[in-house]
C-alpha positions as CSV (number, residue, x, y, z in Angstrom):
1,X,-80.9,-130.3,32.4
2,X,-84.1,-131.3,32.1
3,X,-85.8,-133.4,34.7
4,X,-89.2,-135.0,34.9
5,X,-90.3,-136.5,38.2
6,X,-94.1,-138.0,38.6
7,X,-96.0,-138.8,41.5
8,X,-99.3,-139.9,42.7
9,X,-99.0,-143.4,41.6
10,X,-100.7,-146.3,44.1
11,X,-102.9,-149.1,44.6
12,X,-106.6,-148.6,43.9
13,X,-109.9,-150.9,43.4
14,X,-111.8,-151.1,40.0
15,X,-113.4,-148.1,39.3
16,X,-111.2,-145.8,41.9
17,X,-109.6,-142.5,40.9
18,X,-105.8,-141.4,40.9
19,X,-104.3,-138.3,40.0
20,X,-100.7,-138.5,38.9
21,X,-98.5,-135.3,38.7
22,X,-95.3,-135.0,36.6
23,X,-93.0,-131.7,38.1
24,X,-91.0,-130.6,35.6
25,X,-87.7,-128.4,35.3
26,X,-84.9,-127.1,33.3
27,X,-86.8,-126.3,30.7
28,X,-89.6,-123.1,29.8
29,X,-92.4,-125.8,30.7
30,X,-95.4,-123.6,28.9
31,X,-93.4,-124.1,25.5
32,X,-93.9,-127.8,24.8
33,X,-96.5,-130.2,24.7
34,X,-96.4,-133.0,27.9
35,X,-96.9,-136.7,27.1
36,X,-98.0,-139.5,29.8
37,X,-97.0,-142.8,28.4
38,X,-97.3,-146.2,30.3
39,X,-95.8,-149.8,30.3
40,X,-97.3,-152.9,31.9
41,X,-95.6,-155.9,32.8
42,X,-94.4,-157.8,29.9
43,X,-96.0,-155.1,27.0
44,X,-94.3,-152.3,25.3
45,X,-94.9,-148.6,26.4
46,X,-98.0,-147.6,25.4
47,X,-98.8,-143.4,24.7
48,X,-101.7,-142.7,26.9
49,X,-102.2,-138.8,26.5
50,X,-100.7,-135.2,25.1
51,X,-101.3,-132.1,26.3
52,X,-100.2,-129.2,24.3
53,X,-98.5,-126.5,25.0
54,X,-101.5,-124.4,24.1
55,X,-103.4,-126.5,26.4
56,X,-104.6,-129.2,23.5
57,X,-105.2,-132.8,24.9
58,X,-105.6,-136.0,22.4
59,X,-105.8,-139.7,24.3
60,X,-105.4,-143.0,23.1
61,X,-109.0,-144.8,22.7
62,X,-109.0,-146.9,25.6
63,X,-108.5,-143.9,28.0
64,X,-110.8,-141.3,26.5
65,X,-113.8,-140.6,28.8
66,X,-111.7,-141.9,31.8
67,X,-108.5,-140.0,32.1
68,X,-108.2,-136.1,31.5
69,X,-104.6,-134.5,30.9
70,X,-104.1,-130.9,31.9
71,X,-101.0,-128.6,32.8
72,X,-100.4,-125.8,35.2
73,X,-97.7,-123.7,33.4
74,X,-97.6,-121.5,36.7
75,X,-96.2,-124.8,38.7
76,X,-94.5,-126.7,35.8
77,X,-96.5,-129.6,36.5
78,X,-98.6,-131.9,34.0
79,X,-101.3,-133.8,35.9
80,X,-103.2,-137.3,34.7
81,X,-106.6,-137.9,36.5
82,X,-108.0,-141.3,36.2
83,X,-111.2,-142.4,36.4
84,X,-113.0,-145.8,36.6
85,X,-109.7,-147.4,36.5
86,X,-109.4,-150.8,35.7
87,X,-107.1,-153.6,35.6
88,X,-106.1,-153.3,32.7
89,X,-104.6,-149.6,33.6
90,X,-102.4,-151.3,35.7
91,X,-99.0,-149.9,35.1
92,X,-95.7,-147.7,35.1
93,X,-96.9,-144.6,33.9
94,X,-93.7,-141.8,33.1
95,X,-94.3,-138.5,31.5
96,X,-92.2,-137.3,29.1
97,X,-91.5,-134.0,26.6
98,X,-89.5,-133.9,23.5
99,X,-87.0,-131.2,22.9
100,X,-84.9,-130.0,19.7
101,X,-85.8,-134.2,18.7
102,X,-84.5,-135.8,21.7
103,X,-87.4,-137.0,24.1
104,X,-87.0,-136.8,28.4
105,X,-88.7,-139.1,30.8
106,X,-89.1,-139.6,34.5
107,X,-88.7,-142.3,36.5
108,X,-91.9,-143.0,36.2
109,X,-94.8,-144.0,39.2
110,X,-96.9,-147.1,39.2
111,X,-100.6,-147.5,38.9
112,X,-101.8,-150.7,40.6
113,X,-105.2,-151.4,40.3
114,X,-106.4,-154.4,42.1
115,X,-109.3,-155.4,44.4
């Protein structure tokens, strides 16, 4: 089955740098696009990025400049690194992918950024 499990999460200061990871199986990985969403306290989940599976990458606005989405089809593994984080990036962030119409997400990792 497939499984989606993301790392990297952490507490960080205004304008520090995380990279998140999202290891995936049980699935041919270089066949479908990877999605990073996130949810903060009290908001609903918000789409943050998409890479392709042909190595494409949209953001939402408020990430773009900041955050860069990229896959390694050799390790399975979909990577998010953040830039000049703020506090309003503060969040559970989960990747996910979507399958024959049925969508899989991780457990998810959370972003804290704080001074």
């Amino acid at each position: 089955q497939v499984q989606l499990v993301e790392s990297g999460g952490g507490l960080v200061q205004p304008g520090g740098s995380l990279r998140l990871s999202c290891a995936a199986s049980g699935f041919r990985f270089s066949l479908y696009a990877m999605l990073w969403y996130r949810q903060a306290p009290g908001k609903q989940r918000e789409w943050v990025a998409t890479v392709a599976d042909d190595g494409g990458t949209k953001y939402v606005d408020s990430v773009k400049g900041r955050f860069t989405i990229s896959r390694d089809n050799n390790k399975s593994t979909a990577y998010l690194e953040m830039t000049s984080l703020k506090p309003e990036d503060t969040a559970v962030y989960s990747c996910s992918v979507g399958i024959g119409g049925r969508y899989s997400w991780g457990q998810g990792t959370q972003v804290t950024v704080s001074s």
